[in-house]
N, C-alpha and C positions, 0 to 999 in steps of 0.2 A: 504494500500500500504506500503509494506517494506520499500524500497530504493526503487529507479528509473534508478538506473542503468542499461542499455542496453534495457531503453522502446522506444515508440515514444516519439517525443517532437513535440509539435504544439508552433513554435515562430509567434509574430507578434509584428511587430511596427507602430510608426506614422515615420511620416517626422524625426522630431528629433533624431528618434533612429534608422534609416535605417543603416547608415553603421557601427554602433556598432554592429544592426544584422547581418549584412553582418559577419562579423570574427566569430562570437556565430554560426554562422552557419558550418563554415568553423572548427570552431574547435570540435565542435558536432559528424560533421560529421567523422573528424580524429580520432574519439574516439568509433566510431561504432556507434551513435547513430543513429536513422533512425527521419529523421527532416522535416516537413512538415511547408512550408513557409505560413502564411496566411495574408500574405501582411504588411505593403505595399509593394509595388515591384519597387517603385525610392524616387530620397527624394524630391520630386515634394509635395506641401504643400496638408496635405490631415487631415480627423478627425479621431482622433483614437476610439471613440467610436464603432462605428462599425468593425473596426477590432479586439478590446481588448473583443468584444462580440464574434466573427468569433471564435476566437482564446480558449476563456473560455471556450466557446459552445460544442466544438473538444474535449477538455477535460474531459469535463464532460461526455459526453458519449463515451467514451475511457478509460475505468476503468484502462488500464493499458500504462498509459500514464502520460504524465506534459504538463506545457505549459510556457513558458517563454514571457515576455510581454515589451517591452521597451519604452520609451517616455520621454519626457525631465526632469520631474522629476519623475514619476513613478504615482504619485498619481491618478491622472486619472483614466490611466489603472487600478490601485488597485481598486477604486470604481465600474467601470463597470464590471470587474470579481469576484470581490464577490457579484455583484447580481443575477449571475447565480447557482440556485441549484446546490450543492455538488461543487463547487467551493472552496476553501480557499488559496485566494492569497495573499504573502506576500512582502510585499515591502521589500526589503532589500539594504543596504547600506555597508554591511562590512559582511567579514567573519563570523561572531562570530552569528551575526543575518540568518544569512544563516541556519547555523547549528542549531541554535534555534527556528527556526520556521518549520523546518521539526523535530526536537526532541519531541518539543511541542505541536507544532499543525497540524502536518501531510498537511503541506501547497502542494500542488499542481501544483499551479501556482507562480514562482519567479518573480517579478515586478523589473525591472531597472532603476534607472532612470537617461540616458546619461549625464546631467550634474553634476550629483554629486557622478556616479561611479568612484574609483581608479580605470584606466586602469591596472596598474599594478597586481591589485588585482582580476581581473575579470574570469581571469581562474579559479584561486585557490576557488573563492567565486563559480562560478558554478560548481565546480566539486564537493567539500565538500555541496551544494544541492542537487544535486544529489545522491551522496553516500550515502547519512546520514540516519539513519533508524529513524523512529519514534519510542519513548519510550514506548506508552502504557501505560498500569499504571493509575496513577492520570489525566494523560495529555487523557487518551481517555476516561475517563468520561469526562470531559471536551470538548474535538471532538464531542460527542453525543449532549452536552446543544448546540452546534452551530446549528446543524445540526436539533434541536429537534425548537432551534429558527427559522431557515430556512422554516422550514414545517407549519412555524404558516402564512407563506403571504398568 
């Protein structure tokens, strides 16, 4: 995958991060994206496992797709979306990691995590995800050793 620009995005959250989905979806959508909600859908207490899987899952067989995953600190979600083959999600915290984790490792899935996101920052952090191409190079022999560890469960 190049960039991500103008694919689908499968978002999901738990309780925690419902209405920071709420705007990521809204601004998705201002930007042309085509956004496919895979819950939650109130901020009524619920597990994110099963949706941060819902949501992977979409992904993963959506070659030309992302998926965006939010929850109170992200970590969660990060673990249950990279146990799904061809997954690679990445938690991120700051612009800088944004851009580095689609440069480097062709990450798929951007993991949020509502309380330790800069609001301010949150546009800028998912747009520059989205944009960002991946390098190739040294970084995708590296993608392959993931990918080649993936295939050994």
């Amino acid at each position: 995958m190049k960039n991500m620009s103008k694919k689908i995005i499968f978002i999901g959250s738990d309780h925690r991060g419902f209405n920071l989905k709420a705007g990521i979806i809204k601004f998705l959508a201002s930007k042309g994206y085509k956004v496919i909600d895979k819950g939650a859908y109130s901020a009524d207490s619920c597990d994110y496992p099963k949706i941060a899987y819902e949501t992977a899952k979409a992904v993963s067989r959506n070659k030309n797709s992302a998926g965006i995953l939010i929850c109170k600190t992200g970590i969660g979600n990060a673990i249950v979306a990279n146990k799904v083959k061809g997954v690679r999600a990445a938690l991120c915290y700051n612009v800088k990691a944004a851009r580095l984790s689609r440069e480097h490792n062709d990450a798929n899935v951007l993991v949020l995590g509502s309380d330790f996101i800069n609001k301010k920052s949150l546009k800028p952090l998912i747009t520059i995800w989205l944009t960002t191409y991946f390098q190739g190079g040294r970084h995708a022999r590296r993608v392959k050793q993931i990918s080649r560890i993936e295939n050994l469960r």
